[in-house]
C-alpha positions, 0 to 999 in steps of 0.5 A: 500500500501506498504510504503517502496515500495513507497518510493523506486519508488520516488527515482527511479522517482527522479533518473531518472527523469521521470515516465516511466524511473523509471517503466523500471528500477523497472520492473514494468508499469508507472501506478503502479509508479504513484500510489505508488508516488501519495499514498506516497505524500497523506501520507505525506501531500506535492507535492514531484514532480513539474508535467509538460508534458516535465519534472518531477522535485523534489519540495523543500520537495521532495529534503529534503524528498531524502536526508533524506531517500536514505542513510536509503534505501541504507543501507537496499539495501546493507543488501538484496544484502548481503543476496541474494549473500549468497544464492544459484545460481538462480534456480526452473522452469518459466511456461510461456504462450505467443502467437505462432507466437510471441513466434515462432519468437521472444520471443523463441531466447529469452528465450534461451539467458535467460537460458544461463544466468541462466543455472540453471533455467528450462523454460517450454514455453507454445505456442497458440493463444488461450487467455489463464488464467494465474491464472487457468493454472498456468501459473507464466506469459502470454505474451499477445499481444493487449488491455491493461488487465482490470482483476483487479487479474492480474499485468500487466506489460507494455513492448513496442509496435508494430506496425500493418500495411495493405499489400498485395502481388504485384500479387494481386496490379496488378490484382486488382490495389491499393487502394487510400482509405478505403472504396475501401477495401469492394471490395477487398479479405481480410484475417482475423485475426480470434481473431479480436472482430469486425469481418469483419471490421478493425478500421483505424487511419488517422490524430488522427481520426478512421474510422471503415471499412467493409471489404471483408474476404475471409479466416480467421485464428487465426494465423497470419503467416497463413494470412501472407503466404495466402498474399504472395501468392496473396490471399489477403490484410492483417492486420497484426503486423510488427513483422510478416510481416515486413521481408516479406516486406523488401524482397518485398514479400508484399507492404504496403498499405494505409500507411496514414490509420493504425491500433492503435499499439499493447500493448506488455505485462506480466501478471502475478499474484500480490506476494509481495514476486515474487521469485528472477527467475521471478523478473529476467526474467521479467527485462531480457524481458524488456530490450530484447524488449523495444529498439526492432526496428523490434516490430515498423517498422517491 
């Protein structure tokens, strides 16, 4: 491990006083900044921080350990910033993948507000909902929406979260009346989400406990705009991210339901492949990202 890069994510700890604060401001997951932090204190053979679940505080070395070292890093900060107003605008192309409705919707606006802010940087963006690899489709970065990525060549990059919700067109609520509990849905038409792992079957949350619940699917897709119009029309109840059904919703377009049983959120992420040396666009681009949909209300309650 890089010890410098190391040393740059303590001060960012220190700075902002908490892991997921510091893994904002460097661009990268909060995982990735408590290894280098956990890494850089094996190194030094001492505790830099005092751990709690409310609150992270510098210990007596880290304090001396921080005065020691900011004013070297400063001065290296300065020389590179320096050397990057030297050098020309921004400019060279970002190849982006990410899913169609998401990308459709909200990720488009913002890469365009992106390319106004950097007029010299070409963008080609890439549409499907097929998961597609990053490294064999050469993509620079993947947008993915769902479980966190277990493929060790990827960085993955924690942006936010959305939520997910059931609901379903108030025609059909009065055809078929509105369910009090999970296991009435196995009597319901239900859509599918064509990409679900467990087929016809959506896990629920209530109270921090999962139930696992059969449903009846009577059309599937692997697009949830598909699903969300096929509700609208009464076709069915669906099981969809609030980014997509959200605005239905508040225009009465679809009721949730079962509000106290809801799928676990969705992890809104970057992937993209491990470089030391990540050109300055794509560094950029994913700060730009982040700041975009971090505080984003609509990815939590639609």
């Amino acid at each position: 491990m890089d010890k410098l890069t190391a040393m740059r994510a303590f001060i960012s700890v220190a700075r902002k006083g908490s892991f997921a604060g510091a893994a904002r401001h460097m661009g990268q997951s909060r995982s990735q900044i408590n290894r280098q932090v956990l890494w850089l204190e094996d190194c030094l053979g001492v505790s830099l921080f005092n751990r709690t679940t409310r609150k992270v505080d510098l210990t007596h070395a880290g304090q001396a350990y921080l005065a020691n070292i900011l004013p070297v890093l400063e001065n290296l900060d300065d020389a590179e910033l320096q050397l990057q107003e030297d050098q020309q605008t921004l400019s060279g192309t970002i190849k982006i993948n990410a899913p169609m409705s998401f990308g459709l919707t909200h990720l488009t606006p913002v890469v365009l507000d992106f390319m106004q802010a950097y007029p010299h940087i070409q963008v080609q963006l890439d549409l499907s909902d097929e998961k597609r690899d990053p490294l064999s489709n050469q993509f620079d970065m993947t947008l993915r929406i769902g479980p966190p990525e277990t493929n060790p060549a990827l960085i993955e990059h924690d942006i936010t979260y959305t939520s997910r919700c059931i609901c379903a067109a108030p025609a059909l609520l009065q055809r078929f009346g509105t369910p009090s509990s999970p296991d009435e849905l196995k009597d319901l038409p239900c859509l599918q989400y064509g990409n679900l792992v467990h087929g016809n079957y959506w896990d629920l949350l209530h109270q921090n406990k999962s139930q696992r619940v059969r449903i009846n699917g009577v059309l599937s897709s692997n697009n949830g705009d598909v699903l969300k119009q096929a509700a609208i029309q009464g076709m069915g109840l669906a099981l969809l991210p609030t980014f997509i059904v959200g605005k239905a919703i508040k225009q009465g377009q679809l009721v949730p339901v079962l509000p106290a049983w809801q799928p676990s959120p969705l992890l809104i992420s970057l992937l993209y492949a491990p470089n030391r040396h990540m050109a300055m666009r794509l560094s950029v681009f994913v700060k730009y990202i982040q700041a975009a949909f971090e505080s984003a209300e609509f990815l939590l309650e639609g």
